[in-house]
C-alpha positions as a printed NumPy array, in Angstrom:
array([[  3.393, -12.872,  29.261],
       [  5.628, -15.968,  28.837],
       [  6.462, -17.194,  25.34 ],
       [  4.566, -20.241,  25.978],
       [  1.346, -18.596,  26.78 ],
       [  2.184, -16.239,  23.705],
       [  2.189, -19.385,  21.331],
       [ -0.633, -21.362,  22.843],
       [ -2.849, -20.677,  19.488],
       [ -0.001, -21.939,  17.499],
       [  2.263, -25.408,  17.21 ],
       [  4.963, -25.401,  19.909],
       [  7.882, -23.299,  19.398],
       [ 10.768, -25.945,  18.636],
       [ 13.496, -25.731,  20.52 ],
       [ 17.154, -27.372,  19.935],
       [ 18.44 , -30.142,  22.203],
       [ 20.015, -27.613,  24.87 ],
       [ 16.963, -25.783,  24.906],
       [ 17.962, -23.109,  23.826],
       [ 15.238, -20.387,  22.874],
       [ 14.372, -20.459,  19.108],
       [ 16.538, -18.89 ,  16.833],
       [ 14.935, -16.052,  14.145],
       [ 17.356, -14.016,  11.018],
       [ 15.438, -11.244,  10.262],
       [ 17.137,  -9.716,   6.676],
       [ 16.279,  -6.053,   5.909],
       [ 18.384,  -5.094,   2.922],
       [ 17.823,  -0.792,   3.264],
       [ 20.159,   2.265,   2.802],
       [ 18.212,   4.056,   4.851],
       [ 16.566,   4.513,   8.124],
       [ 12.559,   5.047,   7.304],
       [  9.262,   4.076,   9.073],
       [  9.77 ,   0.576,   7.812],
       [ 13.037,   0.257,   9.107],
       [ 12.796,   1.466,  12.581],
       [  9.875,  -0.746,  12.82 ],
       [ 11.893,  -3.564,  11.7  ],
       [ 14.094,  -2.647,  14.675],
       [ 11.365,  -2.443,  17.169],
       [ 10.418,  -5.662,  16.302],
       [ 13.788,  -7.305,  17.012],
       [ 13.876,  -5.462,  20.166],
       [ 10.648,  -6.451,  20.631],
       [ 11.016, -10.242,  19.854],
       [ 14.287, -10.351,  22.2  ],
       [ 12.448, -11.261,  25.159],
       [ 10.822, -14.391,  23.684],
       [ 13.238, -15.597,  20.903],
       [ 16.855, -15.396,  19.944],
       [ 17.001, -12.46 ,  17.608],
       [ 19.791, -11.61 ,  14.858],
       [ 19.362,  -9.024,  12.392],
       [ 20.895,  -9.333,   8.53 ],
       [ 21.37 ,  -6.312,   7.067],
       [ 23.444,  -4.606,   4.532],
       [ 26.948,  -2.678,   5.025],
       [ 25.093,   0.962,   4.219],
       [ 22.331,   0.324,   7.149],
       [ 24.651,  -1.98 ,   9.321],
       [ 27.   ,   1.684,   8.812],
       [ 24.084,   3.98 ,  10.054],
       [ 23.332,   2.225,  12.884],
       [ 26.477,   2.18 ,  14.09 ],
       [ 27.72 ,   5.693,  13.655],
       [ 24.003,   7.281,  13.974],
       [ 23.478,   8.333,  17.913],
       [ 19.993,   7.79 ,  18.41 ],
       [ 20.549,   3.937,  16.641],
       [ 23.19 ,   2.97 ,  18.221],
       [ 21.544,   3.274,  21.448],
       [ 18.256,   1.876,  20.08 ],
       [ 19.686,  -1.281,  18.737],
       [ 22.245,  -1.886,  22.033],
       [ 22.312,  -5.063,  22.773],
       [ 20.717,  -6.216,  19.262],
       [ 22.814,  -8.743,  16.857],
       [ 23.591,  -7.15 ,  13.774],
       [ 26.064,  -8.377,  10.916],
       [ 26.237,  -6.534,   7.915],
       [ 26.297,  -8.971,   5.193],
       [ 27.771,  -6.374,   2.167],
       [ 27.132,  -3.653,  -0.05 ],
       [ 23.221,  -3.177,  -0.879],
       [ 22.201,  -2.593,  -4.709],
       [ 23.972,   0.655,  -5.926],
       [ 20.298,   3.196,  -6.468],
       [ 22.416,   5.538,  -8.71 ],
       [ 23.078,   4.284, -13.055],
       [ 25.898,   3.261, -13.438],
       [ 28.39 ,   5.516, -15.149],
       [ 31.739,   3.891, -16.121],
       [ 32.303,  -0.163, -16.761],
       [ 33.612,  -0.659, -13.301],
       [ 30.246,   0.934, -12.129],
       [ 28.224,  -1.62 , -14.611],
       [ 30.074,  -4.293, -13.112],
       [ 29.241,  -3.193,  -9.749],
       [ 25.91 ,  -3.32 , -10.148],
       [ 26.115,  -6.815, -11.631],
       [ 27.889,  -8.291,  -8.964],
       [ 25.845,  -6.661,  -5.9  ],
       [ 23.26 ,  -9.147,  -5.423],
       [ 25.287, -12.107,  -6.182],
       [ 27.885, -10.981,  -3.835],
       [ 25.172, -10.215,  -1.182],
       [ 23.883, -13.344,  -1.721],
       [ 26.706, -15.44 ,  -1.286],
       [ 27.768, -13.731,   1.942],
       [ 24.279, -14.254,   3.172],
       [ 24.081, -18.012,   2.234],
       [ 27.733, -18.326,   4.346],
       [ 26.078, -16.565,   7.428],
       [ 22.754, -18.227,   6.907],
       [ 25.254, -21.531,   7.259],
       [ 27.291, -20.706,  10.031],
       [ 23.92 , -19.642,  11.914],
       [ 21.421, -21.977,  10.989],
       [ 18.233, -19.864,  12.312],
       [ 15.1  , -21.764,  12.764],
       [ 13.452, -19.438,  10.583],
       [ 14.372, -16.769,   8.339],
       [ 11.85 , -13.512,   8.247],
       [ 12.277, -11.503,   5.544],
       [ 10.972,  -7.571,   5.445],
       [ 11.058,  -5.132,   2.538],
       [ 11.24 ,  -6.232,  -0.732],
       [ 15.224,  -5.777,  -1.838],
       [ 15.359,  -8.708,   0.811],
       [ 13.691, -10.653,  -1.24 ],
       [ 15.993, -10.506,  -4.069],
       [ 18.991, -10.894,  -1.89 ],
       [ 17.138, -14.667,  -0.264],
       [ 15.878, -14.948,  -4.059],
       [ 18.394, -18.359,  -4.83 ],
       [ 17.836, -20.162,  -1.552],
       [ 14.162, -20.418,  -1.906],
       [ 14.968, -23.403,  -4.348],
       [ 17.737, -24.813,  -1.835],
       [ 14.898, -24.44 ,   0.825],
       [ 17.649, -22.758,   3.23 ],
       [ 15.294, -22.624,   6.318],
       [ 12.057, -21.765,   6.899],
       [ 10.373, -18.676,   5.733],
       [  8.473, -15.987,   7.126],
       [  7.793, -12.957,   5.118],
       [  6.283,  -9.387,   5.804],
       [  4.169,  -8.013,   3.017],
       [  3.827,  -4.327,   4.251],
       [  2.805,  -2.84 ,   1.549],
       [  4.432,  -5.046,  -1.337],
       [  1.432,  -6.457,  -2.6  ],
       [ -0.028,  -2.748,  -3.105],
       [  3.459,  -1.457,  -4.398],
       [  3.118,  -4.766,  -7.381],
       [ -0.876,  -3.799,  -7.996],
       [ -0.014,   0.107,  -8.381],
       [  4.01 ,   0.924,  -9.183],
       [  6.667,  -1.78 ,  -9.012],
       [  8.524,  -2.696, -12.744],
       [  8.957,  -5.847, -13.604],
       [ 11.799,  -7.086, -11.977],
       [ 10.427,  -6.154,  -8.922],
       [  6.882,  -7.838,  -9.432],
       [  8.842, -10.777, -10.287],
       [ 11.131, -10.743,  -7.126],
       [  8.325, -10.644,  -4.667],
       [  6.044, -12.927,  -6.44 ],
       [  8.62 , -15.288,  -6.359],
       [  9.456, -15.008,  -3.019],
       [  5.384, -14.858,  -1.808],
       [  5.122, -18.41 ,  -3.53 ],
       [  7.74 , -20.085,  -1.711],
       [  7.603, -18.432,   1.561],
       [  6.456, -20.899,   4.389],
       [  4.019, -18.133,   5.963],
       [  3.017, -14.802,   5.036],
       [  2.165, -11.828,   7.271],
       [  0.125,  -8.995,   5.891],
       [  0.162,  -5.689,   7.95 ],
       [ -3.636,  -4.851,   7.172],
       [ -6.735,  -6.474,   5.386],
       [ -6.051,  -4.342,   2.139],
       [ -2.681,  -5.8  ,   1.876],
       [ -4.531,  -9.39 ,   2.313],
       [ -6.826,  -7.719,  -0.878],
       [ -3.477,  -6.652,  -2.911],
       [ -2.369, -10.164,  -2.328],
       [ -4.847, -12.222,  -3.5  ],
       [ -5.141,  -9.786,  -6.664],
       [ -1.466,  -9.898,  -7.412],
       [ -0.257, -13.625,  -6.271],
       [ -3.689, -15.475,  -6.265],
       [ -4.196, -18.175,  -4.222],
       [ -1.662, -17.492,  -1.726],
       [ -4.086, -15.686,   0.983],
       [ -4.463, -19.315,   2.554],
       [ -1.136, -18.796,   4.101],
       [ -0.915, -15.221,   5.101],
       [ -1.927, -14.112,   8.526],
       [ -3.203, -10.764,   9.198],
       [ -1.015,  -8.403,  11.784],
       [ -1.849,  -5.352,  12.097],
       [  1.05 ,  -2.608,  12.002],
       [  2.48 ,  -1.773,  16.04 ],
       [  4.782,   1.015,  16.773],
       [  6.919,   1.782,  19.486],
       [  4.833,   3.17 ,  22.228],
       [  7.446,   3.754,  24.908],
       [  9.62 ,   5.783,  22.14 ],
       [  6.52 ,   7.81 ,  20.831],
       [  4.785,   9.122,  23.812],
       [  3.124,  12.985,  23.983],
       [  6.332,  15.329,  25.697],
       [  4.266,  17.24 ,  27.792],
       [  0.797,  18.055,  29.005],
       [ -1.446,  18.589,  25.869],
       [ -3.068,  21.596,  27.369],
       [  0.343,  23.18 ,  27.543],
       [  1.904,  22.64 ,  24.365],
       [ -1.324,  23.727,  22.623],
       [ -0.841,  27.034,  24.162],
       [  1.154,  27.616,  21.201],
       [  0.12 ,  27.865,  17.224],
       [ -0.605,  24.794,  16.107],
       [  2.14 ,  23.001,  13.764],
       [  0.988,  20.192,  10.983],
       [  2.988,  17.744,  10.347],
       [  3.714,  15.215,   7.427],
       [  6.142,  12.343,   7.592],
       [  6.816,   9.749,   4.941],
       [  8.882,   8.332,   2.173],
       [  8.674,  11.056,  -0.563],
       [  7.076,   8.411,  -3.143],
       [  4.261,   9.329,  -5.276],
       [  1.535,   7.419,  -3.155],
       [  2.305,   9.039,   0.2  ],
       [  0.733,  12.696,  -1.231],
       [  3.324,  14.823,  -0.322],
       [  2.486,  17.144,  -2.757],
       [ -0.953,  17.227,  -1.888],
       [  0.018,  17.833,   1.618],
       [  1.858,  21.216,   0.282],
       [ -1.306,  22.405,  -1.877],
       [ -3.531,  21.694,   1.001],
       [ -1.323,  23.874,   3.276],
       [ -1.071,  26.44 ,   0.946],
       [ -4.904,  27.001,   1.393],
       [ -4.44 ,  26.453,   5.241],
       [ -2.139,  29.57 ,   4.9  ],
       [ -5.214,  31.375,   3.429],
       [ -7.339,  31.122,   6.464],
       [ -4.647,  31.116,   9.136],
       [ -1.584,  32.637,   7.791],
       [  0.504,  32.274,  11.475],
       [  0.254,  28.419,  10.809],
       [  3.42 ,  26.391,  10.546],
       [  4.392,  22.951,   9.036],
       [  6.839,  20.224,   9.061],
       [  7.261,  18.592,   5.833],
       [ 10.189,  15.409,   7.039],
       [ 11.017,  13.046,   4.795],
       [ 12.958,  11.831,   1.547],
       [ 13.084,   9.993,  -1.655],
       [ 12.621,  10.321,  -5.331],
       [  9.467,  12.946,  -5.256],
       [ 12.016,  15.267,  -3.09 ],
       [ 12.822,  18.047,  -5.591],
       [  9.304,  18.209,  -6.884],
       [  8.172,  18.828,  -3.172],
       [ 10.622,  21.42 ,  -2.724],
       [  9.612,  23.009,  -6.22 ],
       [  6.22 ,  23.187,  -4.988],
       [  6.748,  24.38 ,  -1.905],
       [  8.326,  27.368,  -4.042],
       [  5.958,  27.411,  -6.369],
       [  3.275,  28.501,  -4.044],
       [  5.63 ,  30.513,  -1.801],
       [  5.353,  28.49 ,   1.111],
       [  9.257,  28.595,   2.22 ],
       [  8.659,  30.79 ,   5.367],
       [  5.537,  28.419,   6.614],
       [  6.721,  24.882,   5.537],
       [ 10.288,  23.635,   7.655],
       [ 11.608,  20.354,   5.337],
       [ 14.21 ,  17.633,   6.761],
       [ 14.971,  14.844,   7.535],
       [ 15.719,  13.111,  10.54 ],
       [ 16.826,   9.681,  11.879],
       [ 14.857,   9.842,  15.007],
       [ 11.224,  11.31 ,  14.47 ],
       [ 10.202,  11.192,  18.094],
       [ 11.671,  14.634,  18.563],
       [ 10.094,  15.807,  15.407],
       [  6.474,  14.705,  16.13 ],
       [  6.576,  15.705,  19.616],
       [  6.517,  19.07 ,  18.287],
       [  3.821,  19.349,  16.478],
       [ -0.217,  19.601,  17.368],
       [ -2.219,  17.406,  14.158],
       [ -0.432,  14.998,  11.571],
       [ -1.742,  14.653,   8.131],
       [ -1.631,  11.589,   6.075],
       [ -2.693,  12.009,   2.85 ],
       [ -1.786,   8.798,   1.105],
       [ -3.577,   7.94 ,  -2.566],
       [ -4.409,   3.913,  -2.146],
       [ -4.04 ,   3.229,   2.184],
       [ -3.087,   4.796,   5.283],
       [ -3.919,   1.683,   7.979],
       [ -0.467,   0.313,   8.537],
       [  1.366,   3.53 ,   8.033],
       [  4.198,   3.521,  10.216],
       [  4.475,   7.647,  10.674],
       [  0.324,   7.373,  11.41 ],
       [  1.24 ,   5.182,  14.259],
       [  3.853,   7.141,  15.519],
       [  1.985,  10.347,  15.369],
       [ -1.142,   8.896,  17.356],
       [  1.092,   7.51 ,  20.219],
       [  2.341,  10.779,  20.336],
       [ -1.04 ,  12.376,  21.237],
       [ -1.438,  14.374,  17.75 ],
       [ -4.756,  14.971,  16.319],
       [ -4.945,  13.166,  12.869],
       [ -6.48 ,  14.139,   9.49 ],
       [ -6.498,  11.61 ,   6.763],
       [ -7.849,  10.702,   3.028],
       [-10.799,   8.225,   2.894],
       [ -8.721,   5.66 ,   1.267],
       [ -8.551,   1.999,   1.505],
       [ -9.557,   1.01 ,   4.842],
       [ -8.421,   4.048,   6.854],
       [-11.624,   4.196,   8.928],
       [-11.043,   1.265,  10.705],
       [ -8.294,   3.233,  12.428],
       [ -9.055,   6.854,  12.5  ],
       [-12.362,   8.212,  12.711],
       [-14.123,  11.61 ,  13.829],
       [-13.118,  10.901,  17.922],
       [ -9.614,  11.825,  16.964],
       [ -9.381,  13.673,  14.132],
       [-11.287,  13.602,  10.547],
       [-11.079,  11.12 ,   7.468],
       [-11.393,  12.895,   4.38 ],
       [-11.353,  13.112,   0.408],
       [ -8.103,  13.178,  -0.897],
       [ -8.168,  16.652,  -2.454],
       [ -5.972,  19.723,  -1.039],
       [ -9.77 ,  21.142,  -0.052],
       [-10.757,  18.302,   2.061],
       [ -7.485,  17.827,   3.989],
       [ -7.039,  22.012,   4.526],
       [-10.974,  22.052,   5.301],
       [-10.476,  19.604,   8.274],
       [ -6.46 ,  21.121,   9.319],
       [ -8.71 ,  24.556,   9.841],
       [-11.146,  23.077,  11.772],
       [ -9.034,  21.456,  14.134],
       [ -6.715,  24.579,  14.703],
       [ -9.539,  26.709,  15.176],
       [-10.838,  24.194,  18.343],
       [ -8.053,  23.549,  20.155],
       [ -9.991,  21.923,  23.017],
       [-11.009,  18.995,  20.569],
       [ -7.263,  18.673,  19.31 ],
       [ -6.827,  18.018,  22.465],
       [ -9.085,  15.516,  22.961],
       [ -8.405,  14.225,  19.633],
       [ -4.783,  13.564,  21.02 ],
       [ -5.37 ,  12.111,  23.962],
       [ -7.927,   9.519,  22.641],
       [ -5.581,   8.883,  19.171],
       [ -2.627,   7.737,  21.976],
       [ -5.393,   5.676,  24.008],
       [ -5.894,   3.611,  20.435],
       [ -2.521,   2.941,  19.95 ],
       [ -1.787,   1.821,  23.499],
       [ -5.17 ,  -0.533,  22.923],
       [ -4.29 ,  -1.708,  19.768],
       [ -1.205,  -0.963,  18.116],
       [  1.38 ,  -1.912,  20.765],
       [  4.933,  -4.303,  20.18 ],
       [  3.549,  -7.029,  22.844],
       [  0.161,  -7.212,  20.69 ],
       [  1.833,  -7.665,  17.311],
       [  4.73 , -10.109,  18.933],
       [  1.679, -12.378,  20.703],
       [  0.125, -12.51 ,  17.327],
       [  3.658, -13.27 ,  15.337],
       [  5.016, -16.051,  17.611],
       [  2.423, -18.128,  16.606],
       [  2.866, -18.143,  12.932],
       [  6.966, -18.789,  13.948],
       [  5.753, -21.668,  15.9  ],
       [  3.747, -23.383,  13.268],
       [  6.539, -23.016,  10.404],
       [  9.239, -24.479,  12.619],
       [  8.913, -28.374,  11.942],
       [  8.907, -29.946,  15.603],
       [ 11.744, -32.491,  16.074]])
């Protein structure tokens, strides 16, 4: 589909007077390399065959992608400056360490404000919400337009961000030109957190990678093994990792030859492993972490996300339906309007619920199966890059003041 048919619902795309393609910064300020990121990545690659695409990042994820194997070969091709060191995560220690941390974001931002410059973008799309601070001073100098992502920052400010952080993203909702939410419950968070500013948010439903995440082999033939659960996300208190671990500890109870990957990292990470312990699930429960999870969920047979507030727009939910896994979730938010009993179960968020439907499932291994194969035929449907960029090259179009 041509970018002009792509943008028909929206105000022309402008263009400069070469006619050149439009130009779009995206910023993602991350250390890391988690189911936001690589979707942030997607999306560039993505976007590349409709719109001039750099990405801004920050020296520690700018580093990764260039030294990690599987990212450097993901983001070939892809413009990527690293604008400086991201916000130190650890206290400081010593005075040169307190300074440090005072001068990070300043630093970052001047660096970004000379590339911004030097660039000039036709609009600036900012993901994750330590991008916001870093674009926080050039909202008043109105350096560009604005897009911004709100993929799960409106529920992070209802439910766990500080202060700071509230006031960061608030700030940066109010003077953004557009707004893209990645579910209606997001839209919800919104209007209860920054009211009034639904009117300019568009709703986009979360895409992943389909060509990346695909089923290895035949189903029937990889089910002729035990079946292996897995869990992938950020190891935050809302993603229920630990309630992941107590539900497979009564899996083990039932079917003691089961196996499960736990991948993932962050600040719940030792009291996952303590758990994991605790119940003496070392020898059934394989943790790690890796930068490519396509390998990872490709091994397993039914993926488990057991968030505590919403699982539509998880990234790793995505990535594990594409890859023709069975899915059990918790009835949270609006998780039904993505999984439902045709491939896999939606359930309470207790241990007992989530092991209850993980038994079922291994014990009918012709409806895992099934479950699979229809969980990739959703994605393909409705969760695919070229259906999320159609709906986003709109929004660029109309925030983009025609010359």
């Amino acid at each position: 589909m041509a970018t002009s048919d792509l943008m028909r619902t929206g105000k022309s795309l402008a263009t400069d007077v070469a006619g050149a393609r439009a130009h779009v910064a995206i910023i993602l300020i991350a250390r890391q390399a988690s189911g936001a990121e690589h979707q942030t990545l997607a999306l560039a690659r993505a976007l590349q065959s409709h719109v001039r695409v750099t990405v801004l990042t920050c020296d520690e994820f700018a580093g990764l992608v260039s030294t990690d194997p599987f990212l450097r070969e993901y983001t070939r091709g892809l413009a990527i400056i690293a604008l400086g060191p991201a916000f130190p995560v650890a206290p400081a220690t010593t005075a040169s360490g307190l300074l440090g941390r005072i001068l990070a974001y300043p630093r970052l931002q001047q660096r970004l404000w000379t590339v911004w410059r030097q660039l000039r973008p036709d609009v600036v799309h900012l993901v994750l919400a330590p991008s916001f601070f870093a674009f926080a001073p050039w909202f008043l100098m109105r350096a560009g337009r604005t897009v911004i992502t709100l993929a799960g920052e409106a529920r992070y400010m209802r439910h766990f961000y500080g202060t700071a952080k509230r006031l960061a993203v608030r700030w940066a909702i109010a003077r953004a030109d557009h707004l893209v939410v990645c579910s209606a419950d997001e839209l919800v968070n919104l209007e209860v957190v920054a009211p009034g500013h639904s009117t300019r948010a568009t709703v986009i439903d979360n895409f992943t990678d389909t060509a990346r995440y695909r089923p290895a082999v035949d189903p029937a033939v990889s089910e002729a093994h035990a079946p292996v659960i897995i869990y992938a996300a950020r190891l935050h208190p809302e993603k229920g990792a630990r309630l992941f671990v107590e539900a497979m500890a009564e899996v083990v109870k039932r079917i003691p030859t089961v196996r499960a990957l736990l991948y993932g990292q962050g600040e719940e990470a030792e009291d996952v492993e303590r758990a994991i312990g605790t119940l003496g699930l070392a020898s059934v429960i394989e943790r790690g972490f890796a930068v490519d999870m396509a390998p990872i969920m490709a091994r397993g047979s039914i993926f488990v996300s057991c968030q505590l507030h919403e699982n539509l727009g998880s990234s790793s939910l995505l990535e594990a339906m594409a890859t023709g896994l069975a899915v059990v979730a918790t009835d949270v938010g609006a998780t039904r309007t993505i999984v439902d009993e045709t491939i896999g179960a939606v359930v309470p968020p207790t241990a007992e619920g989530i092991a209850s439907a993980v038994v079922a499932l291994c014990l009918d291994p012709a409806r895992r199966v099934a479950c699979g194969v229809e969980a990739r035929a959703r994605v393909e449907a409705r969760y695919g890059a070229e259906r999320y960029v159609a709906k986003l090259l709109p929004v660029y179009g109309d925030v983009i003041p025609v010359e």
